[in-house]
mmCIF file of the C-alpha atoms, coordinates in Angstrom:
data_MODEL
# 
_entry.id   MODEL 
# 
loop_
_atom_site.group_PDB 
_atom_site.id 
_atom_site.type_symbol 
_atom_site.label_atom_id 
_atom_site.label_alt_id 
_atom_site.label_comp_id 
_atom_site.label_asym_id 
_atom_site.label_entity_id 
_atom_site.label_seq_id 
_atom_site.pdbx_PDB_ins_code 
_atom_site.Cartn_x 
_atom_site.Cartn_y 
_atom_site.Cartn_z 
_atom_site.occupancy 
_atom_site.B_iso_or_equiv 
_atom_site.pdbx_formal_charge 
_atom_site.auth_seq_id 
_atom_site.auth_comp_id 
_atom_site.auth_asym_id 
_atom_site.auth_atom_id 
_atom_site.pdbx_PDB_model_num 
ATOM 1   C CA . UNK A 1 1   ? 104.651 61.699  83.613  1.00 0.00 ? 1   UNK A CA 1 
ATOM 2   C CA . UNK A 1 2   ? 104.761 58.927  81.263  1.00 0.00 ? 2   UNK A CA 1 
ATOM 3   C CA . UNK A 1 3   ? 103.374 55.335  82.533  1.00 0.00 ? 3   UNK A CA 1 
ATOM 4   C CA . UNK A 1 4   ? 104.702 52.231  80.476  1.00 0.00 ? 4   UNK A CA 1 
ATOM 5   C CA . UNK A 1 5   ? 104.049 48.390  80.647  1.00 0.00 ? 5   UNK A CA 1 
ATOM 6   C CA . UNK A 1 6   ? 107.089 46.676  81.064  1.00 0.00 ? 6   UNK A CA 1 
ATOM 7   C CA . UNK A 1 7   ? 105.793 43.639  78.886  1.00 0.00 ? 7   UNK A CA 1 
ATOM 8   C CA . UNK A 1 8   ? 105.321 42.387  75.250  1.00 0.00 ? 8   UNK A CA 1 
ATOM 9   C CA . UNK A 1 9   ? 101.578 41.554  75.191  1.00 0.00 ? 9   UNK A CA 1 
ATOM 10  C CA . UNK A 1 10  ? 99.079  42.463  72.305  1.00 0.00 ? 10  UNK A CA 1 
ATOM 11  C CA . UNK A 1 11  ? 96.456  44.696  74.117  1.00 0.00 ? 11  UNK A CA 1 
ATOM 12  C CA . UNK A 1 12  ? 96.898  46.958  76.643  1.00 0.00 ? 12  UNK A CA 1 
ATOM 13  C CA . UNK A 1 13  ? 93.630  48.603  78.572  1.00 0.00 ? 13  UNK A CA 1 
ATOM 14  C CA . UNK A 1 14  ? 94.650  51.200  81.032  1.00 0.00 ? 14  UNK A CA 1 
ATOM 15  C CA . UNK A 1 15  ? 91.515  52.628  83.687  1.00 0.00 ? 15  UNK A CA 1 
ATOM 16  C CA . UNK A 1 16  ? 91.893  55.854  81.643  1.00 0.00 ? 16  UNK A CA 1 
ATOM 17  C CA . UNK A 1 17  ? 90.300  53.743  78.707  1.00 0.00 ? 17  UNK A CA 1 
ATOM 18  C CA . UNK A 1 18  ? 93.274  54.159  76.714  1.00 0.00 ? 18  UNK A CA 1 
ATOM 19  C CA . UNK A 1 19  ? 94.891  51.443  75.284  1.00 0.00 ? 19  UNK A CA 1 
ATOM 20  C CA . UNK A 1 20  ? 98.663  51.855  74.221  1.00 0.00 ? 20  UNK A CA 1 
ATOM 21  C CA . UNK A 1 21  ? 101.197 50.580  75.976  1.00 0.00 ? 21  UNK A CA 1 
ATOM 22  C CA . UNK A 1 22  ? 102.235 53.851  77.727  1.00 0.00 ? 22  UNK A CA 1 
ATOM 23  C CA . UNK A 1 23  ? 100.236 56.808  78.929  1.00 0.00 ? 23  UNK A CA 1 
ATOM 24  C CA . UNK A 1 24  ? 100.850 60.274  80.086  1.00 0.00 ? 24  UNK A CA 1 
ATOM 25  C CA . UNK A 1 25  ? 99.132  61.584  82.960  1.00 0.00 ? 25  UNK A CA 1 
ATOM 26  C CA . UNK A 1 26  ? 99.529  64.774  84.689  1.00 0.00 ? 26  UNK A CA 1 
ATOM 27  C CA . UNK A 1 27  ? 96.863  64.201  87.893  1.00 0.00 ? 27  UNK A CA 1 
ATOM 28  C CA . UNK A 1 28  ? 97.361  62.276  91.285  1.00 0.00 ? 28  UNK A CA 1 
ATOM 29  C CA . UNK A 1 29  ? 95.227  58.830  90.606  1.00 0.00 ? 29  UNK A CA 1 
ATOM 30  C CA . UNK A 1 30  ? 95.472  54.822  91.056  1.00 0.00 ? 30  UNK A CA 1 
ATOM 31  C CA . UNK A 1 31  ? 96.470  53.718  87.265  1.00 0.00 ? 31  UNK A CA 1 
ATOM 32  C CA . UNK A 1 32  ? 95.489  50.289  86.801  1.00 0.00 ? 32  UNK A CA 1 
ATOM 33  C CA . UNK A 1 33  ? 96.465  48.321  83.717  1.00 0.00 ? 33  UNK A CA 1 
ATOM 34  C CA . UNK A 1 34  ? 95.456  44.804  82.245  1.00 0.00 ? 34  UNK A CA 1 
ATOM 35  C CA . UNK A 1 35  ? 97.312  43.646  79.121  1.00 0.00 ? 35  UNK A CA 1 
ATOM 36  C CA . UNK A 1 36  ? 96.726  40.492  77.659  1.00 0.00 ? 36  UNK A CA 1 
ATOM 37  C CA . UNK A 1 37  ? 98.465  38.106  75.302  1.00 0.00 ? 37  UNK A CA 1 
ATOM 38  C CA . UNK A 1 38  ? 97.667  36.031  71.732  1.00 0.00 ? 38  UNK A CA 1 
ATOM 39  C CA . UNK A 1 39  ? 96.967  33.010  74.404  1.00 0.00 ? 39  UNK A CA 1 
ATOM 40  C CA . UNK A 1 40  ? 94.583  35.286  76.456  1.00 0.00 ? 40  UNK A CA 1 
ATOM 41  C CA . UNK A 1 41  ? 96.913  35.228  79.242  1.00 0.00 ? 41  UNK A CA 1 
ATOM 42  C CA . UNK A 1 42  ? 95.800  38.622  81.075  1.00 0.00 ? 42  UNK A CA 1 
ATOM 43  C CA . UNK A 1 43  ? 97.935  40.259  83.501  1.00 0.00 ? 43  UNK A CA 1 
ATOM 44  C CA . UNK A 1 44  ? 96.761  43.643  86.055  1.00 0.00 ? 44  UNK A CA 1 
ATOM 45  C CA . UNK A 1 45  ? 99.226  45.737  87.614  1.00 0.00 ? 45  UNK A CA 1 
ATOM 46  C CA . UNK A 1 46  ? 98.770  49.304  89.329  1.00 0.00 ? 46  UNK A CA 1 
ATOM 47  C CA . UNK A 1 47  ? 100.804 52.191  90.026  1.00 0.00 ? 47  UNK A CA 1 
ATOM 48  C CA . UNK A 1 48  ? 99.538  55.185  92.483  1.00 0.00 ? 48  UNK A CA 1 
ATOM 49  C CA . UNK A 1 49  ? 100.755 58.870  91.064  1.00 0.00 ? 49  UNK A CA 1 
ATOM 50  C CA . UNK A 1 50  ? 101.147 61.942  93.103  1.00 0.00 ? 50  UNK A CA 1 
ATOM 51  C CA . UNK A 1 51  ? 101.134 65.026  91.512  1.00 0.00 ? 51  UNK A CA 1 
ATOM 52  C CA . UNK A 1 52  ? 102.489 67.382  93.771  1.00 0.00 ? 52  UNK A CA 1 
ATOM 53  C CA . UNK A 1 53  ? 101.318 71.460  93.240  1.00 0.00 ? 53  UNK A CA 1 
ATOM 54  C CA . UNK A 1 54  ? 103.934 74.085  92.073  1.00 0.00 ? 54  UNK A CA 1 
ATOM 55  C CA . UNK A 1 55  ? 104.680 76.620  94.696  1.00 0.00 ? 55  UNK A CA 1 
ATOM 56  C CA . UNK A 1 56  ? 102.687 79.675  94.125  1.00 0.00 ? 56  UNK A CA 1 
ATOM 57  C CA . UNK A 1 57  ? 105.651 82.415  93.277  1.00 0.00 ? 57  UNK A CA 1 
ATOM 58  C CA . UNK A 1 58  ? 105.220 86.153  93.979  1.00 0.00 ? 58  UNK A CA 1 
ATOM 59  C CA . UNK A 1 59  ? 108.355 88.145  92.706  1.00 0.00 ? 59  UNK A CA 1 
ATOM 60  C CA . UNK A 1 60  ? 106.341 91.708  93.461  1.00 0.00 ? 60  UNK A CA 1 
ATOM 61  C CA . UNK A 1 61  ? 104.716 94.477  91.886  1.00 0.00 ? 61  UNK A CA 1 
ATOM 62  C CA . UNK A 1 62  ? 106.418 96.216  88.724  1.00 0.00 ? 62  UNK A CA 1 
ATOM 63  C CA . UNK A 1 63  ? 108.249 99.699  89.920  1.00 0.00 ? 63  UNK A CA 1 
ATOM 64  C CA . UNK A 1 64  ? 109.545 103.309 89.646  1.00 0.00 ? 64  UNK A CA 1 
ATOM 65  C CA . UNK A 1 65  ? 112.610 104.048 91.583  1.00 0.00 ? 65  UNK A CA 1 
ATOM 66  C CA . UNK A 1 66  ? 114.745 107.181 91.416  1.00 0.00 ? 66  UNK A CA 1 
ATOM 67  C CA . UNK A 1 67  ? 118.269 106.111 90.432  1.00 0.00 ? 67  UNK A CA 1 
ATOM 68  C CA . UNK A 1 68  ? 120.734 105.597 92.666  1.00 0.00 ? 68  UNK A CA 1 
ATOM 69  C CA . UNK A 1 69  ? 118.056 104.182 95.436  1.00 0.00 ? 69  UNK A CA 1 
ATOM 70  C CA . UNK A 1 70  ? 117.066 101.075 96.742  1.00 0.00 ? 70  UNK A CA 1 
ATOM 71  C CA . UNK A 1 71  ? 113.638 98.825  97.068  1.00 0.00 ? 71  UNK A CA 1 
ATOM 72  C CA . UNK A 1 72  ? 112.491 95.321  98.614  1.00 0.00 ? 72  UNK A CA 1 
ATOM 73  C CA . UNK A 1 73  ? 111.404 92.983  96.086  1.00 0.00 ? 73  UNK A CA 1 
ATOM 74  C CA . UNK A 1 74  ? 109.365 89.931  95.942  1.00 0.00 ? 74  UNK A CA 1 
ATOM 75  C CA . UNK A 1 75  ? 106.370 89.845  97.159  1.00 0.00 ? 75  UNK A CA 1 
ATOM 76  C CA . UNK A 1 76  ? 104.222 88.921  100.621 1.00 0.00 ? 76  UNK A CA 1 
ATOM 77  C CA . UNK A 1 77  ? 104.945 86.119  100.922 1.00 0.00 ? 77  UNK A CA 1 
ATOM 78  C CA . UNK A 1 78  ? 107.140 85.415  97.792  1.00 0.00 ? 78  UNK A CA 1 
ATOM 79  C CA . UNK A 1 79  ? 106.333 81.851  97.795  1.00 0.00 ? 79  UNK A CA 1 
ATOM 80  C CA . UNK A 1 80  ? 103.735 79.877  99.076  1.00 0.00 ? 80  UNK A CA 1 
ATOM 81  C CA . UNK A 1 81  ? 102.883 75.847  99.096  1.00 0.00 ? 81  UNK A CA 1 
ATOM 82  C CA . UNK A 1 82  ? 105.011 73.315  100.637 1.00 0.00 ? 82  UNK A CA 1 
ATOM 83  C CA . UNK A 1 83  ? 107.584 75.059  102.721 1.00 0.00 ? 83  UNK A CA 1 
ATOM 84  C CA . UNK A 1 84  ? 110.631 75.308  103.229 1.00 0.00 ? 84  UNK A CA 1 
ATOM 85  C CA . UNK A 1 85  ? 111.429 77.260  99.725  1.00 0.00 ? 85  UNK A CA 1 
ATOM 86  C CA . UNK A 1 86  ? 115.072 77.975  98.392  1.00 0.00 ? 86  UNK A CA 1 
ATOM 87  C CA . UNK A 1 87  ? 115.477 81.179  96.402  1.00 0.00 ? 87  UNK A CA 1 
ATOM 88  C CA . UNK A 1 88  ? 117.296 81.924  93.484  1.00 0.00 ? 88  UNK A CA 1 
ATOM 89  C CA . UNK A 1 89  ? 117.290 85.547  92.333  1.00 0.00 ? 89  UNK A CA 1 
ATOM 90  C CA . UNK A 1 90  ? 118.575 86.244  88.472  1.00 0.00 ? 90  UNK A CA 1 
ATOM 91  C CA . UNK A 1 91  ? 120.907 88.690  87.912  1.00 0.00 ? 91  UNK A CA 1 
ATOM 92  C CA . UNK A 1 92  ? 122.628 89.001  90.967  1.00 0.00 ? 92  UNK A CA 1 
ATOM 93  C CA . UNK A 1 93  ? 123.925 92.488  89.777  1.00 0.00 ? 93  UNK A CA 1 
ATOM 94  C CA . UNK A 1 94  ? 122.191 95.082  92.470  1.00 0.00 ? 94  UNK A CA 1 
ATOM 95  C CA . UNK A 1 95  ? 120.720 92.958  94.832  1.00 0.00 ? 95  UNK A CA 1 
ATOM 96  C CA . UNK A 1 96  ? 121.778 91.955  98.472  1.00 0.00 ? 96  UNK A CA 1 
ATOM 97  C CA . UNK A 1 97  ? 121.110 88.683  98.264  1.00 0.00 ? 97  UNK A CA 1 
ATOM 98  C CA . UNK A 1 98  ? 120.383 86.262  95.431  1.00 0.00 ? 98  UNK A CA 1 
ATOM 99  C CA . UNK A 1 99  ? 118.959 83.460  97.777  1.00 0.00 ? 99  UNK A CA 1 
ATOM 100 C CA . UNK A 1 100 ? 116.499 85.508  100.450 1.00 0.00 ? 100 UNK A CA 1 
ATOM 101 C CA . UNK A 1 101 ? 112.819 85.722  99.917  1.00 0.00 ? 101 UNK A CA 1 
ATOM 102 C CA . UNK A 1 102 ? 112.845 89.687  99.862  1.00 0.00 ? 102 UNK A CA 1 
ATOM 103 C CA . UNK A 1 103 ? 116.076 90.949  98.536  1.00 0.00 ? 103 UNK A CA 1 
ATOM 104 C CA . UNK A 1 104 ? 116.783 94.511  98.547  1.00 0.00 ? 104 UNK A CA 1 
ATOM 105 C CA . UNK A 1 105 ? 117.873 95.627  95.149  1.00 0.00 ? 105 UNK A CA 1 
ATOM 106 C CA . UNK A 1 106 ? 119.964 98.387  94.021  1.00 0.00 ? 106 UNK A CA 1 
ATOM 107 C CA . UNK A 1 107 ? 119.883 98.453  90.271  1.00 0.00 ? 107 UNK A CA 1 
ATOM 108 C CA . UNK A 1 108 ? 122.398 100.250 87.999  1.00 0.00 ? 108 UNK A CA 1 
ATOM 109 C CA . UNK A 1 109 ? 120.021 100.434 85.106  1.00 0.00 ? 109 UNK A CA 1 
ATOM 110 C CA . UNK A 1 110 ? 116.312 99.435  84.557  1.00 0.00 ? 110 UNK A CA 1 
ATOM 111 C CA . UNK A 1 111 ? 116.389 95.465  85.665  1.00 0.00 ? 111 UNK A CA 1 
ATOM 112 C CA . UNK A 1 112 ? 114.215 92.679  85.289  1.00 0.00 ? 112 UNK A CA 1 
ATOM 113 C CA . UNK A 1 113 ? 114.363 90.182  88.272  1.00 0.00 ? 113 UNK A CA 1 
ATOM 114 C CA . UNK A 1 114 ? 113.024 87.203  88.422  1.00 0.00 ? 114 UNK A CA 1 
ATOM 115 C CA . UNK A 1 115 ? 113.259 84.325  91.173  1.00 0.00 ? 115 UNK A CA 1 
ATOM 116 C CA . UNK A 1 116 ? 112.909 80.882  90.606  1.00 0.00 ? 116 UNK A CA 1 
ATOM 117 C CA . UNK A 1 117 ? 111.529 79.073  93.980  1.00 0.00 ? 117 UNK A CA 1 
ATOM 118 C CA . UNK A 1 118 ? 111.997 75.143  94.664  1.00 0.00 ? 118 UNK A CA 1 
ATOM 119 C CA . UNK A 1 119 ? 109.643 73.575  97.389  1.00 0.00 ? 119 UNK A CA 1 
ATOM 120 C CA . UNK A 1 120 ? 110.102 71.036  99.708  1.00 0.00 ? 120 UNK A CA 1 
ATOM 121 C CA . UNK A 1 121 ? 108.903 68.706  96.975  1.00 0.00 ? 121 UNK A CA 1 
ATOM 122 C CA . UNK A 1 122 ? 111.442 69.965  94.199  1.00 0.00 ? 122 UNK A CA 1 
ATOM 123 C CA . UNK A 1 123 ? 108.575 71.216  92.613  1.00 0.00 ? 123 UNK A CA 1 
ATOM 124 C CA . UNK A 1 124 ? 109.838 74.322  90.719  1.00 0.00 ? 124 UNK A CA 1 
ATOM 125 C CA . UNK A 1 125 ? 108.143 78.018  89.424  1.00 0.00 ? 125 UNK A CA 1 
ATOM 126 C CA . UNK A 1 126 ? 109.227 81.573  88.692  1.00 0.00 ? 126 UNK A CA 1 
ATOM 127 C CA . UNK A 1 127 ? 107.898 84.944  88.675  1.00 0.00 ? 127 UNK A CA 1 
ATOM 128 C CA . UNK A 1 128 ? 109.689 87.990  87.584  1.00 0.00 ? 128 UNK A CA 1 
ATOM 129 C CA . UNK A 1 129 ? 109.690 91.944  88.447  1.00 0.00 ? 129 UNK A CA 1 
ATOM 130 C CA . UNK A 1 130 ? 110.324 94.663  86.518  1.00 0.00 ? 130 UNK A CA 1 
ATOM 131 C CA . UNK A 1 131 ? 112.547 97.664  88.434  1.00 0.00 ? 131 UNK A CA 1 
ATOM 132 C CA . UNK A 1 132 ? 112.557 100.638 85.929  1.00 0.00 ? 132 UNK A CA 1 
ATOM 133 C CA . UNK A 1 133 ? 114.844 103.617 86.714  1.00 0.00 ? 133 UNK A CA 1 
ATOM 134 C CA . UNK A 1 134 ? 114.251 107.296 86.299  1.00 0.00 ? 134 UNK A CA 1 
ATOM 135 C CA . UNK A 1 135 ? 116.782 110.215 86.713  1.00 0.00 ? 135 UNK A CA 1 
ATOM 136 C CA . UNK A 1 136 ? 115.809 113.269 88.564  1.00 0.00 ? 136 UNK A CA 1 
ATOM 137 C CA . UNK A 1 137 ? 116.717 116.038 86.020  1.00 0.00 ? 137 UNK A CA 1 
ATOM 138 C CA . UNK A 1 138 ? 118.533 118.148 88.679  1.00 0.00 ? 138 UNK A CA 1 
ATOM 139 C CA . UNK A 1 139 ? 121.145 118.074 90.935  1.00 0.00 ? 139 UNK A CA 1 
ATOM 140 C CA . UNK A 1 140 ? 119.845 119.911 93.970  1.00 0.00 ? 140 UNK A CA 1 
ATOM 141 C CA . UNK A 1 141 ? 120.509 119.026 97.362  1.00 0.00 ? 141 UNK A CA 1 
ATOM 142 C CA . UNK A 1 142 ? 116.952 118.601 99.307  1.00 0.00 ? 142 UNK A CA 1 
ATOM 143 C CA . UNK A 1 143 ? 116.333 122.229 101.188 1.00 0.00 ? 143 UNK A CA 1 
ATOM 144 C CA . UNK A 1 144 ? 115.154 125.331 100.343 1.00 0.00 ? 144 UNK A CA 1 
ATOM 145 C CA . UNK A 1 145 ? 116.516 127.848 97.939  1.00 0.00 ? 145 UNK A CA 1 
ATOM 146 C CA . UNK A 1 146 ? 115.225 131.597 98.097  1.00 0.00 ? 146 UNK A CA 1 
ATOM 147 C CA . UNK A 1 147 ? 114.947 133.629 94.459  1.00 0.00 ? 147 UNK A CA 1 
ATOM 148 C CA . UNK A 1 148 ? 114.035 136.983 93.252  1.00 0.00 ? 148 UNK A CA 1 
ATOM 149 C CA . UNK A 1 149 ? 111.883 137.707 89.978  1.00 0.00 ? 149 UNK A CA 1 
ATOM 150 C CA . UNK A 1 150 ? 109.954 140.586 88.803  1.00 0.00 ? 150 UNK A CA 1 
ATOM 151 C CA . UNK A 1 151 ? 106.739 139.307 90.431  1.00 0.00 ? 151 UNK A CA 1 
ATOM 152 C CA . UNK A 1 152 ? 108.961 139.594 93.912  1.00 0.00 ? 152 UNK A CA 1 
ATOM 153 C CA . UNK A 1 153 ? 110.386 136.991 96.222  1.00 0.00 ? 153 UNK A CA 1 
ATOM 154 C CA . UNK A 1 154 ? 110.010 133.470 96.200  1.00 0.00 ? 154 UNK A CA 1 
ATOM 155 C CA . UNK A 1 155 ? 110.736 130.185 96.932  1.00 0.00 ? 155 UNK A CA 1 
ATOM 156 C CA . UNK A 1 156 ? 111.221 126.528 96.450  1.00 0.00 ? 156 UNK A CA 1 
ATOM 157 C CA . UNK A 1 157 ? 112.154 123.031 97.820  1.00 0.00 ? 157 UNK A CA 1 
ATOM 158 C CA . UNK A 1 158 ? 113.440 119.996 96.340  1.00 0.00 ? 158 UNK A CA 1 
ATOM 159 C CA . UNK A 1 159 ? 112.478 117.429 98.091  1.00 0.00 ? 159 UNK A CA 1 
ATOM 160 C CA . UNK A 1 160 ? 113.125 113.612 96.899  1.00 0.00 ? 160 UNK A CA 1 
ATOM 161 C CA . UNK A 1 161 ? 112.522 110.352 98.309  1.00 0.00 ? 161 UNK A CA 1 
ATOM 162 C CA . UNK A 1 162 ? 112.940 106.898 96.963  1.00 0.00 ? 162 UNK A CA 1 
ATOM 163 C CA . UNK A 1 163 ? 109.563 107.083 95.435  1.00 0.00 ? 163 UNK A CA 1 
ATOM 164 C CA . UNK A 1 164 ? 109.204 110.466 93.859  1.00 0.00 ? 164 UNK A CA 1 
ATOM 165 C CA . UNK A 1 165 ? 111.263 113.244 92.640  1.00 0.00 ? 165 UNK A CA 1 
ATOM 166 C CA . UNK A 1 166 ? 109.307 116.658 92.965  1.00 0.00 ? 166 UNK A CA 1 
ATOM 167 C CA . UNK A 1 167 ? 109.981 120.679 92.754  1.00 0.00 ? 167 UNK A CA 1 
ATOM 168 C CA . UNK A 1 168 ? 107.894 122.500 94.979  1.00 0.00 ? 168 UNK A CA 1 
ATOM 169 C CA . UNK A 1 169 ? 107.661 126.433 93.674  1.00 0.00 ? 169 UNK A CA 1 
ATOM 170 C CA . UNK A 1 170 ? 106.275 128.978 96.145  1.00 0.00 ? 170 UNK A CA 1 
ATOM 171 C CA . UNK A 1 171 ? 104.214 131.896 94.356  1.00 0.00 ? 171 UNK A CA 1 
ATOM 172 C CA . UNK A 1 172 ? 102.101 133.575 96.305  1.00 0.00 ? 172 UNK A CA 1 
ATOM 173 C CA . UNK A 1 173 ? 101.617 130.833 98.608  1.00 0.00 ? 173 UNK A CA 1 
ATOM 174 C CA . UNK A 1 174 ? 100.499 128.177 96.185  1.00 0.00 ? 174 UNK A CA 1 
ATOM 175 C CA . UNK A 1 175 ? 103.352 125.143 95.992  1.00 0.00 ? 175 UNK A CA 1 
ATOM 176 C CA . UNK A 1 176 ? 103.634 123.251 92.490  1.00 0.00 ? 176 UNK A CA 1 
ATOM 177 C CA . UNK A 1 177 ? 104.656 120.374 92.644  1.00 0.00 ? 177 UNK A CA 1 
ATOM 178 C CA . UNK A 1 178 ? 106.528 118.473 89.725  1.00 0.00 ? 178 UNK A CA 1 
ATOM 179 C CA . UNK A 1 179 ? 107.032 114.948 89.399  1.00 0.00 ? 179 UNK A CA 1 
ATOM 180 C CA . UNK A 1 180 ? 108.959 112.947 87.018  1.00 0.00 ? 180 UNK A CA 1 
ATOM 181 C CA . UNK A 1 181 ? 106.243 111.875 84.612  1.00 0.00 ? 181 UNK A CA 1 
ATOM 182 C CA . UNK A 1 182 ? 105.127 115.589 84.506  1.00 0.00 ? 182 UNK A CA 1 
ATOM 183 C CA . UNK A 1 183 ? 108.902 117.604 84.562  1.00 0.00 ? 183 UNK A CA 1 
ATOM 184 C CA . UNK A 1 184 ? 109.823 118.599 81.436  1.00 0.00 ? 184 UNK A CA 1 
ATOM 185 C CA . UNK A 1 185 ? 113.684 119.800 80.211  1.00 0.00 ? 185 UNK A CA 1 
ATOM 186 C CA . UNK A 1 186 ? 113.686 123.365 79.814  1.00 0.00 ? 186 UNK A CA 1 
ATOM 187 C CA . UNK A 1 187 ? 112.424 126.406 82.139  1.00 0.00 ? 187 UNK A CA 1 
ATOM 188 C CA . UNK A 1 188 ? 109.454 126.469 84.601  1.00 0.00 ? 188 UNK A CA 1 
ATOM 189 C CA . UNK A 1 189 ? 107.642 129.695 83.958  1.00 0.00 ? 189 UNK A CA 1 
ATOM 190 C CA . UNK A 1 190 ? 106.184 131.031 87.388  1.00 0.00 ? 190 UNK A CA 1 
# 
């Protein structure tokens, strides 16, 4: 915030010790300032400042969602300070709600949200969250499949949930499980 003197006079001393004829300041105080002119006519004037806090923004943890499923973003609480808050979510593509404190989102692609939050004071922040998408790299309904090989029967289950992808192989009792930072394309040798 910039502070000015309204008048012509030839020396300006402000109670920060500075002494122009305008000041910024950026902390809640009682300015006081004396000018004075070539007759040594001095004149005192004060002005109270309120800096008011930004709100304290929270858009969420970065994360890992299987495509084609949903999460709640923002975080707990999304916005904290001088209540009530308004909510503005950027892009609007995927989510519920653009003006909520926890949208639920439903990306296309790997998306970038971030909210911008407005206080009861107009004070304004933002925070952002990063959604990144991954593709399960198969196209199995979640149950159980039976196979034959020449070690004998076995099985496996695909299970998925909006969190994890994952294979589970039986062999002899002992269940594998694959997830997508450790699935690779091609075959899985049992």
């Amino acid at each position: 915030m910039i502070l000015s003197a309204s008048d012509t006079s030839n020396s300006y001393l402000w109670s920060t010790g500075a002494n122009s004829s305008s000041i910024s300041v950026n902390t809640s105080d009682n300015y006081i300032l004396t000018s004075s002119n070539q007759n040594g006519c001095t004149n005192k004037d004060s002005v109270s400042v309120l800096v008011n806090s930004l709100p304290v923004v929270n858009a969420g943890n970065d994360l890992t969602i299987i495509s084609g499923s949903s999460t709640i973003i923002g975080g707990n609480p999304t916005a904290s300070s001088n209540s009530p808050f308004t909510y503005n979510w950027q892009p609007v593509t995927g989510l519920n709600s653009s003006t909520v404190a926890n949208p639920i989102a439903s990306p296309q692609a790997s998306t970038t949200y971030s909210v911008t939050v407005i206080d009861s004071n107009g004070c304004m922040n933002a925070d952002s969250v990063a959604i990144n998408l991954v593709t399960c790299r198969y196209s199995l309904s979640d149950t159980s499949y039976q196979f034959e090989s020449s070690g004998g029967p076995h099985s496996f289950k695909v299970t998925t949930n909006s969190n994890l992808c994952s294979w589970q192989v039986n062999n002899t009792n002992d269940w594998l499980h694959i997830t997508p930072s450790t699935l690779q394309t091609g075959a899985v040798v049992f």
